[in-house]
C-alpha positions as CSV (number, residue, x, y, z in Angstrom):
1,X,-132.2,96.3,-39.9
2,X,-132.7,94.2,-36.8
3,X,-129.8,93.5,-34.1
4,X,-130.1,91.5,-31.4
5,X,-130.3,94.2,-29.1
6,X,-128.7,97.3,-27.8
7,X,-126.5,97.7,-30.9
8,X,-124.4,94.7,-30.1
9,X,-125.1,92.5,-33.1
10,X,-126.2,93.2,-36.3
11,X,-128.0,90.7,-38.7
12,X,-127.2,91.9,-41.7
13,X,-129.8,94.2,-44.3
14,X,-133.6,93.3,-43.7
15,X,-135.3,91.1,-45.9
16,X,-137.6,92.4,-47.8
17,X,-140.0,94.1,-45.3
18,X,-143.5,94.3,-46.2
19,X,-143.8,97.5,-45.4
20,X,-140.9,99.2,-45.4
21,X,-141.6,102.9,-46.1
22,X,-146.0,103.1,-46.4
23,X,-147.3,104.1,-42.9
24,X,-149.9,101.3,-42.9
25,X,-150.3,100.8,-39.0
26,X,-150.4,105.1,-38.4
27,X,-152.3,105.3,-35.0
28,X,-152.6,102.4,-34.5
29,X,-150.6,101.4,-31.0
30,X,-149.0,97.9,-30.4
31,X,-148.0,96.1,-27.3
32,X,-145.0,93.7,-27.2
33,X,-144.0,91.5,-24.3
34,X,-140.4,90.0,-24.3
35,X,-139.4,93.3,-26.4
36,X,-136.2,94.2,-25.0
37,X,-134.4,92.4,-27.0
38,X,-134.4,89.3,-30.4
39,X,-138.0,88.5,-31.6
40,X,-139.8,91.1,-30.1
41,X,-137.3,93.9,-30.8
42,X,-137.0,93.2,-34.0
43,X,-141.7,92.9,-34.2
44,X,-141.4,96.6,-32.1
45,X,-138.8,98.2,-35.0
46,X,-140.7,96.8,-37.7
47,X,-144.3,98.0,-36.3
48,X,-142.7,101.1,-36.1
49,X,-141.1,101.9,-39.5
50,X,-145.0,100.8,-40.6
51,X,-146.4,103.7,-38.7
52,X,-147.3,102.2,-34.8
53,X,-146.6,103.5,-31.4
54,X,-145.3,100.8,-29.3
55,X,-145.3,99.7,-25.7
56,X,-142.0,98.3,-25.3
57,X,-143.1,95.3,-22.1
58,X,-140.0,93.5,-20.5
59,X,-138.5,93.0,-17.3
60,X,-135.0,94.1,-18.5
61,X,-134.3,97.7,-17.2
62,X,-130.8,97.6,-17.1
63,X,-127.7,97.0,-19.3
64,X,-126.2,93.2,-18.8
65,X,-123.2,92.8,-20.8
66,X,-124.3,89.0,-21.1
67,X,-128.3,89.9,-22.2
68,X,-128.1,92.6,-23.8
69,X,-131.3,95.1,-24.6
70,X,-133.4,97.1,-22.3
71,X,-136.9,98.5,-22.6
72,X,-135.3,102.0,-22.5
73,X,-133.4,101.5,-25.5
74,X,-135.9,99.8,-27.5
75,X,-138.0,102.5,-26.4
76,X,-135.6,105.2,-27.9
77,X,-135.0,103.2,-31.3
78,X,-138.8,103.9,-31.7
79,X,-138.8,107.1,-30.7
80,X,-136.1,107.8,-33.8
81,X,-137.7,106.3,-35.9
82,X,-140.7,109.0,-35.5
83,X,-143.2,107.1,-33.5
84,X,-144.0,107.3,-29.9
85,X,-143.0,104.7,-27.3
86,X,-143.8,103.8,-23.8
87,X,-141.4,101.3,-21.7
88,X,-142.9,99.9,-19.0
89,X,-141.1,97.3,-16.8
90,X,-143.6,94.0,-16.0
91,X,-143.1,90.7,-15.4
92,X,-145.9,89.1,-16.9
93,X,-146.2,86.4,-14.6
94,X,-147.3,88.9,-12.3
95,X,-151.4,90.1,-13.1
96,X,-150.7,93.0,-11.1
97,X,-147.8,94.2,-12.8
98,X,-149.4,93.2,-15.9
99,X,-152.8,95.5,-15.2
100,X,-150.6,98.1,-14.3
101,X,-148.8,98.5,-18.2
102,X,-152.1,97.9,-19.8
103,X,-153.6,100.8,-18.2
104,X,-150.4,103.1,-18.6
105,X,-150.5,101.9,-22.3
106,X,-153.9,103.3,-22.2
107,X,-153.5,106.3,-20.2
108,X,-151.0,107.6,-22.4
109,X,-151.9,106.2,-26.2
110,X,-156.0,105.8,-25.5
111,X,-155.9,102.5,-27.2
112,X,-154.1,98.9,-28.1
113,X,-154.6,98.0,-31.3
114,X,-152.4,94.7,-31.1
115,X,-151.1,92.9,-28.5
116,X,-148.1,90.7,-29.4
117,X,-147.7,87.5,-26.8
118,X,-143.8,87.3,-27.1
119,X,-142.1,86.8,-23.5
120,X,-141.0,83.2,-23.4
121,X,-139.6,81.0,-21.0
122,X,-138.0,77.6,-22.2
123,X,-136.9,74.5,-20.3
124,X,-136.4,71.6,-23.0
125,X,-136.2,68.1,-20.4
126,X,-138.0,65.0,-19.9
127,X,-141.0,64.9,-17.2
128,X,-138.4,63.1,-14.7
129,X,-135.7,65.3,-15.3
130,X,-138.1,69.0,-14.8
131,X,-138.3,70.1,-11.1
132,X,-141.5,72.0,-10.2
133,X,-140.0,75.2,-9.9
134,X,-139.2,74.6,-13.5
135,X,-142.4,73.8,-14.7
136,X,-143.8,76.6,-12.7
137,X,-141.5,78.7,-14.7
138,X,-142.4,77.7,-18.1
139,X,-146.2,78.0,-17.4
140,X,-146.3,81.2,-15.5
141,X,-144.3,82.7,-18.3
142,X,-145.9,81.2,-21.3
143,X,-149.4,80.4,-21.0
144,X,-150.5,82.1,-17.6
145,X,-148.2,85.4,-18.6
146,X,-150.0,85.3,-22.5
147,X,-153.3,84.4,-20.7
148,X,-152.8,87.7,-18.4
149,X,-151.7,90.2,-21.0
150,X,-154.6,88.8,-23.0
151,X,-157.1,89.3,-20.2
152,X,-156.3,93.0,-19.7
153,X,-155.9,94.4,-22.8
154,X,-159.3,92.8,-24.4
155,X,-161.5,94.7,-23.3
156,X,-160.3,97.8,-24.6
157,X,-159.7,95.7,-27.9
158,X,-164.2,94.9,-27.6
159,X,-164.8,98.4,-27.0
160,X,-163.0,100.1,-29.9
161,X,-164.2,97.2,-32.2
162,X,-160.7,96.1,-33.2
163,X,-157.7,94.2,-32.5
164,X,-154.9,92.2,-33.1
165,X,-153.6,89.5,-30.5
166,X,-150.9,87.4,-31.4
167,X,-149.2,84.0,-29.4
168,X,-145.5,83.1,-30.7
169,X,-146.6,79.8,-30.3
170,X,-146.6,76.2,-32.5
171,X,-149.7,74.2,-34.6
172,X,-150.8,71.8,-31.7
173,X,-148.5,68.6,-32.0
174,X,-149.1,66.3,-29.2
175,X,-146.1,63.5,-30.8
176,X,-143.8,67.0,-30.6
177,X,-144.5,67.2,-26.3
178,X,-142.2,64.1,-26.1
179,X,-138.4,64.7,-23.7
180,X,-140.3,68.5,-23.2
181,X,-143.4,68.1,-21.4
182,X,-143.5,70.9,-19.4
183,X,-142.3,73.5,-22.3
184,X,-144.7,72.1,-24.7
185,X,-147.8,72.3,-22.3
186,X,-146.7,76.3,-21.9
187,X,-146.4,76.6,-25.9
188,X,-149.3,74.8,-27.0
189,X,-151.9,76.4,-24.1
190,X,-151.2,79.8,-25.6
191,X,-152.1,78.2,-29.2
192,X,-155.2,76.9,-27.6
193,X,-156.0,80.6,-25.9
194,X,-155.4,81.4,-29.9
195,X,-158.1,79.1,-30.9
196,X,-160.7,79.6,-27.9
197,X,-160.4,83.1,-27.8
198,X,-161.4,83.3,-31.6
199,X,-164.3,81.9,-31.0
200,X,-165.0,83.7,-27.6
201,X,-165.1,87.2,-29.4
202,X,-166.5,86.0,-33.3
203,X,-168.1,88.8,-34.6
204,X,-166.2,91.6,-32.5
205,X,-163.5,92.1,-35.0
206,X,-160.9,91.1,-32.4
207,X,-158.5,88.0,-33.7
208,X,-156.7,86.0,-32.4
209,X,-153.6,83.8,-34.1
210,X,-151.0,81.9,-33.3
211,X,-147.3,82.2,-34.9
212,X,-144.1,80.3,-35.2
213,X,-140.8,79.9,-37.4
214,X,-140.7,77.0,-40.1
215,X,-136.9,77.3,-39.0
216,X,-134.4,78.3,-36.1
217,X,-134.4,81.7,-35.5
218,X,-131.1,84.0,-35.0
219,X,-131.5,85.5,-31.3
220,X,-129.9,85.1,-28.0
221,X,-132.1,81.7,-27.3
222,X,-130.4,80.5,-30.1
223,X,-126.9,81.1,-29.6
224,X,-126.7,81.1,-25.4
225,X,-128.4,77.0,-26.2
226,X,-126.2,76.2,-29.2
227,X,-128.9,75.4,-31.3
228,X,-127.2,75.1,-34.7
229,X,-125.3,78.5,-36.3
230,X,-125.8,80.8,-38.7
231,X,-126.2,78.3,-41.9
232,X,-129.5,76.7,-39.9
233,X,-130.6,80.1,-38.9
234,X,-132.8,83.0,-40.2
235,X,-133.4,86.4,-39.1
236,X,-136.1,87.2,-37.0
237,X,-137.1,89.6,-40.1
238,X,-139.4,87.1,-41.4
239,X,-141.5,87.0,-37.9
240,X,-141.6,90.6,-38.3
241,X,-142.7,90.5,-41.9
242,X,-145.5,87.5,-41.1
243,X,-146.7,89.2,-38.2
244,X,-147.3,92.3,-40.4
245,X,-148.7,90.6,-42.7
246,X,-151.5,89.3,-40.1
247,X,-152.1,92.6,-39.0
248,X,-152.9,94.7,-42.0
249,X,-156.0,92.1,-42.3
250,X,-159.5,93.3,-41.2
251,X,-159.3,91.2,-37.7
252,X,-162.9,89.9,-38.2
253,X,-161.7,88.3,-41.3
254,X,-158.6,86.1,-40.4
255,X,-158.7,84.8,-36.6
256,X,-158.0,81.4,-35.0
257,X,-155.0,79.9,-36.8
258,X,-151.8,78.6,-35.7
259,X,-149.8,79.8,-38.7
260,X,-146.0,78.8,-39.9
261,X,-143.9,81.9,-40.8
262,X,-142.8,80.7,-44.2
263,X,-146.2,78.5,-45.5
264,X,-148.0,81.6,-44.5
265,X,-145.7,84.1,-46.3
266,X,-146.2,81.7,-49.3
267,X,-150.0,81.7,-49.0
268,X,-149.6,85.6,-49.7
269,X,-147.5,85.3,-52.4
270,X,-143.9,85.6,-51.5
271,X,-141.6,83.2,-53.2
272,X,-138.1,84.6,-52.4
273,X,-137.2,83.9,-48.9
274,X,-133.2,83.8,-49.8
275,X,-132.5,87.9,-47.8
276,X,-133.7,86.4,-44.4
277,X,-130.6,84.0,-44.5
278,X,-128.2,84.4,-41.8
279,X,-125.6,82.8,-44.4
280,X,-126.7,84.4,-47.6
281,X,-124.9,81.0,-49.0
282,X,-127.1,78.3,-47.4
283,X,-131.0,77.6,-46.8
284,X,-132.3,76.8,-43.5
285,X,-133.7,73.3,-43.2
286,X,-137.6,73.3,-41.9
287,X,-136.8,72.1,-38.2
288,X,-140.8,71.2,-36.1
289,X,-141.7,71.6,-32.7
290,X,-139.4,68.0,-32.1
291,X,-136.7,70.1,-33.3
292,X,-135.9,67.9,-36.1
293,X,-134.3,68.9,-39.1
294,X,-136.0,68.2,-42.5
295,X,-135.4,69.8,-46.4
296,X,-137.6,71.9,-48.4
């Protein structure tokens, strides 16, 4: 199952994983940013039971009783569940600190096999209403940051003539942007690395996609915002379970797309999508990148 971090909530029995007991990603060595805790938790624990060593990448060292999840323990969950794990402290706004886990990462496993853009920032006002240091924030986090941890670990990813590299970021929508400028420039430059960068390495069997929810997601974004409850939510399982889904393809074979959790689940034939209800009694609505709630 996947909490919300450090034990103090659970969400309930996983949906049906993908693969939940087959070791399809043995030696194969992933790199999550934003994994202390929520999304990228929930991506490291699922890599894991699927046979991957994980570098567990977040600025969270130590416990907050109001945050809770540190690298450390993510790190440990890993380790229990029989794979090997590196924590490494970065703020992925800085490219120093950011060089510095990549080479650790490859000092200790000899390899990244996939590199999962998670760390997010998010600032949802109007362009008169978003200081600079705000804007600053969201870009240095979400674009620059993804653009960093992008920068250092492809090369290793061209030399070993494989690799994964994932953006938790939207389908371009410019008619979305509108009362969040600044947080929709961040988002939709890391789907644009998605689609450059596809192109950059064709024929190196390195992708690159882009990935984000068809609904809300449960995490701490979700709940410290009041952005619905439980009835509008789903667990983070299914961006675990799409995200694995990516990554068992031959990366030469399925790179540039900004992909929806749930239409690309479909596309590979699941049709039950009831066990990754928060409320086992009610079906998220679709909600886009304007945040507005639709049916079906």
């Amino acid at each position: 199952m996947c909490a919300l971090g450090g034990g103090a909530r659970t969400l309930g029995p996983r949906g049906r994983g993908v693969y939940p007991r087959v070791m399809a990603f043995e030696g194969r060595v992933a790199f999550i940013t934003g994994a202390s805790r929520g999304v990228g938790r929930c991506l490291a624990l699922a890599l894991a039971r699927a046979g991957a060593d994980i570098v567990v990448a977040a600025k969270t060292v130590e416990p907050n009783p109001k945050l809770p999840g540190t690298i450390h323990a993510v790190a440990a969950e890993v380790e229990a569940l029989g794979r090997r794990a590196l924590a490494v402290q970065v703020d992925v706004r800085d490219e120093g600190a950011v060089a510095g886990a990549v080479k650790a990462a490859l000092d200790r496993f000899g390899r990244i096999d996939v590199l999962v853009n998670n760390a997010g920032a998010l600032f949802w006002q109007p362009v008169a209403d978003t200081p600079m240091s705000r804007f600053d924030r969201v870009m240095g986090v979400n674009v620059r940051g993804a653009f960093a941890c992008t920068h250092e670990v492809l090369p290793a990813m061209v030399a070993q003539g494989w690799g994964h590299i994932l953006m938790m970021s939207p389908p371009v929508d410019p008619a979305a942007a509108v009362g969040k400028v600044a947080y929709a420039v961040s988002k939709f430059g890391m789907t644009l690395i998605a689609h450059g960068l596809a192109g950059e390495v064709a024929g190196k069997n390195v992708a690159c996609n882009a990935l984000w929810p068809a609904t809300l997601i449960e995490s701490y974004a979700t709940i410290n915002f009041a952005l619905g409850d439980a009835k509008v939510w789903r667990k983070p399982d299914i961006i675990a379970d799409a995200a694995l889904r990516i990554f068992a393809k031959e990366p030469g074979s399925f790179t540039g797309h900004a992909l929806i959790d749930e239409d690309f689940l479909r596309s590979e034939g699941v049709t039950d999508f009831a066990p990754y209800r928060c409320d086992p009694a009610h079906e998220p609505p679709r909600v886009g990148f304007d945040f507005k709630f639709s049916a079906g």
